[in-house]
C-alpha angles and dihedrals in degrees: 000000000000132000115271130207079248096070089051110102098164137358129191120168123202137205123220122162104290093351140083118195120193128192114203117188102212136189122230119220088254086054104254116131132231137178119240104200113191141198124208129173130178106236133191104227089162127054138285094259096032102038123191115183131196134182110238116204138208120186126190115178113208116202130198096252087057094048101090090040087052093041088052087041081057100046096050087050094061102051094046088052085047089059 
């Protein structure tokens, strides 16, 4: 069974350098809610003169159970990063 246009709640995409992260808010079939965060970054897998790109990904799926351990991982993060 694939994802449809349906289980998607929210998307943002990012920019960063050679990546592009996007965070998509979901919607589960019993109706909870979970963020799919996901890393994606143009890569040469040809030459330089016979380039070949592909697109390399990188998925992490973030449930509600997992959102307060991930918000006070943030939070200490950011006060570590203030000092």
């Amino acid at each position: 069974m694939g994802e449809t246009d349906k289980d998607l709640v929210f998307s943002e995409s990012v920019k960063a350098g050679k990546r592009i992260y996007y965070f998509d808010v979901k919607q589960s079939r019993n109706g909870d809610r979970y963020i799919a965060i996901t890393e994606s970054k143009k890569i040469n897998e040809g030459t330089f003169e016979n380039p070949r790109f592909v697109f390399e990904k990188h998925k992490l799926f973030l449930y509600k159970e997992d959102y307060e351990k991930f918000v006070e991982w943030d939070a200490i993060n950011r006060k570590t990063e203030a000092q």
